[in-house]
N, C-alpha and C positions, 0 to 999 in steps of 0.2 A: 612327393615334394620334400628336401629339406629343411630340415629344422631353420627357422632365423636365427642368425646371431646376437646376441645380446649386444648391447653398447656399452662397452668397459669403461668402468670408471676407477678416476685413480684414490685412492686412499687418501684419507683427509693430512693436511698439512705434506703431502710427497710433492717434488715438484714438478714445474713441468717439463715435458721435454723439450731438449735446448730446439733451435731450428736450425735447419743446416746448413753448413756454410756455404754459400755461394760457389760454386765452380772456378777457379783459377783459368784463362784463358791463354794460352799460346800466343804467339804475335801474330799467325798467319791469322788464328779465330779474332783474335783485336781485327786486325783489317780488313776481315769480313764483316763484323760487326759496323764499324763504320763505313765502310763502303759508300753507303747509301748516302750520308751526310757529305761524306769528303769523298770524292770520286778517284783525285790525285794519289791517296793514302797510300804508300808502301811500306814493305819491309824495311827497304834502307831508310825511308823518312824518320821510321819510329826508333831506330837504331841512333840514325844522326842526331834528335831531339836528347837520347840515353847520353851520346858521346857529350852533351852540350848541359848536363846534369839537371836536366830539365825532369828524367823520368830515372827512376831506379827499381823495377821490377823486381824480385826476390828470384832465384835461382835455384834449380833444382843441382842435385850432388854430381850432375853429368851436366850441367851449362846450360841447358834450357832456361830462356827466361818464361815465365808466369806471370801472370799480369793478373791482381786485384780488381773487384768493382772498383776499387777507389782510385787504382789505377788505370781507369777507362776513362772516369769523368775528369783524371786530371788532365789528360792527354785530351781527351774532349775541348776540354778547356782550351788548350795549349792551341789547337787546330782552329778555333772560332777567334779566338783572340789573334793571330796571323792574319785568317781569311777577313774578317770583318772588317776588325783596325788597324789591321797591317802592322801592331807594333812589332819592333825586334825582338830578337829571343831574351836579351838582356832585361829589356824592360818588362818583357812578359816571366821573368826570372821571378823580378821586383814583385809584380804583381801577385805571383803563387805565394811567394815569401810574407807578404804582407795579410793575405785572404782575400785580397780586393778583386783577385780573380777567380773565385769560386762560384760563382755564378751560373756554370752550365753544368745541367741535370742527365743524368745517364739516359733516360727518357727521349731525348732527343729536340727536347721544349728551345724556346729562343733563349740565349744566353743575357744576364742582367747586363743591360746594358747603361752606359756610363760617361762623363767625358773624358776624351783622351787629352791626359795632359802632357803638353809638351816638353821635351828631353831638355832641348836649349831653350833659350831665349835670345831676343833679337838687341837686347838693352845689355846682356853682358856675354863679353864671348867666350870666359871662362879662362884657366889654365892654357899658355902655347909651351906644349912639348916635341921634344925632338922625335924623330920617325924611332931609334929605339923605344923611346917610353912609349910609343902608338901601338908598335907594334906588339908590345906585352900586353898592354891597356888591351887590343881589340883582337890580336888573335891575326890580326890579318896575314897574309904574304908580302911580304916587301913588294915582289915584281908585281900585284896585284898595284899598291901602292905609285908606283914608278909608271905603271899602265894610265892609272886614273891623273896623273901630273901630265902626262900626253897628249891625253884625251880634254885635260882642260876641267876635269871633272869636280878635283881637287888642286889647291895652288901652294898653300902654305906661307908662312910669311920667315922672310929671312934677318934673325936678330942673331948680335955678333956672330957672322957668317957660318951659322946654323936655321936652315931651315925648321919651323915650328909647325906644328899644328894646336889649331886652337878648337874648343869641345865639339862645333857644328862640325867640322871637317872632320874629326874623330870619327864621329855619327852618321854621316856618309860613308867612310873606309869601313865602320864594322857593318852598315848595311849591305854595303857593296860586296864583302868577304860572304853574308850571305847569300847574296843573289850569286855568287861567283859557285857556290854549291848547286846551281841550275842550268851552268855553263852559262850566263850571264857577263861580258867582259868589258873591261871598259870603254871599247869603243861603241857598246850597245848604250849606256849610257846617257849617250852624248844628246839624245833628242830630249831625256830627262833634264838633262842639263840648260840645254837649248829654252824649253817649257818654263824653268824655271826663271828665267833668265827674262822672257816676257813678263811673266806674272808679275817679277821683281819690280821692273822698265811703269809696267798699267799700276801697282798702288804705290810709287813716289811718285807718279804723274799725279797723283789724287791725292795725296799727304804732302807733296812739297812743300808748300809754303807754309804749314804749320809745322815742317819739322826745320824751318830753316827761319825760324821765326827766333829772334833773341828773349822772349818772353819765355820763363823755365818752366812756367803754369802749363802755357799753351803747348810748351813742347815735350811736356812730361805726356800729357792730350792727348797728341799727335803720336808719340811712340805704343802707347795702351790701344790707340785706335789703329797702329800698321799691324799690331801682333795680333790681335781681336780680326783684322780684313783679310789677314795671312792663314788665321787658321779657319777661318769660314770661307777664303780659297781655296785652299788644300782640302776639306770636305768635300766643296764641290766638285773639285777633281777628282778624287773617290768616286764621288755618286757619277758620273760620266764615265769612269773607268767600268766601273759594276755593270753598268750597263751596255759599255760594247763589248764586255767579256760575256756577257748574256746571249748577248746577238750571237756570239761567235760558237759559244755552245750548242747554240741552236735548242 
């Protein structure tokens, strides 16, 4: 029988030895790796997220990207914050940039979840710029643009005979420029449009009279409580969404 090995021990004050670095992952090993969470996940997704400076992998002397643990859990991130609460990529920008979206664990645990707060508001409409300054602001296509004025999607308003857009309509064009990366176009739209358009119609049917009330108390009231009814509309529509896309998965 062989001798046992003794158990090496280090010399007093030596230190210890480092631990190893984690293995560098390829993109194709990233999208196996997620696979399982995000089923969608591709090559070009992780690329389009890179082109949108959302991810910047380190590169090897021949172009290979590599990809970090750290750059698993941010793209992690990036992918639950989409699927969950649908924010844009811009806001989910905001969010990396600030920390507020660091919350998902390479583990694969549930993401911190949080409230999503609103881009616009219904009390102020913000800056109206002309379709050049939109199109820098959001990146879009013009004929993207010109589609969604068609379709009724988007209107604009026209001050000294220049069409503007004002920040909600911004914020539909830059969404819509995303969905338009899924073949998405604007006359698909239209039933979004449509939905909204109800929703709109059912809570001034239920606010009217307080927001058309001369009292500035009541009508301050009245706008806190359409923006409070609006975003616990839009939730609910989420949670109805989630779940025929569940259905639909099977």
């Amino acid at each position: 029988m062989p001798a046992s090995v003794p158990d090496l021990e280090l010399p007093d004050g030596a230190p210890e030895p480092a631990a190893p670095r984690p293995k560098a992952l390829t993109i194709g090993a990233v999208c196996k790796a997620l696979a399982q969470e995000f089923p969608d996940i591709s090559i070009s997704k992780i690329r389009y997220l890179e082109d949108q400076k959302l991810l910047s992998p380190r590169r090897t002397p021949g172009g290979y990207r590599l990809y970090s643990a750290a750059d698993v859990t941010r793209l992690r991130t990036i992918l639950r914050l989409q699927r969950d609460e649908f924010l844009p990529l811009r806001v989910i920008r905001q969010e990396l940039a600030t920390g507020r979206g660091a919350g998902a664990d390479v583990g694969g645990g549930p993401a911190r979840r949080r409230a999503v707060r609103p881009t616009v508001s219904v009390r102020d409409s913000g800056a109206l710029l002309p379709l050049e300054d939109v199109l820098e602001e959001t990146g879009a296509d013009p004929k993207l643009v010109r589609e969604l004025e068609d379709y009724g999607v988007v209107k604009g308003e026209v001050r000294d005979g220049v069409r503007r857009y004002d920040q909600a309509e911004r914020e539909i064009i830059r969404a819509a420029g995303e969905l338009a990366h899924y073949g998405v176009g604007g006359r698909n739209l239209r039933v979004l449009r449509s939905s909204a358009d109800r929703e709109a119609a059912l809570l001034q049917q239920i606010l009217a009279p307080a927001l058309r009330s001369r009292n500035p108390q009541r009508r301050k009231e009245a706008l806190e409580a359409l923006e409070n009814l609006a975003a616990v509309a839009t939730h609910l529509k989420h949670l109805l969404l989630i779940r025929d896309l569940r259905r639909l998965a099977g």
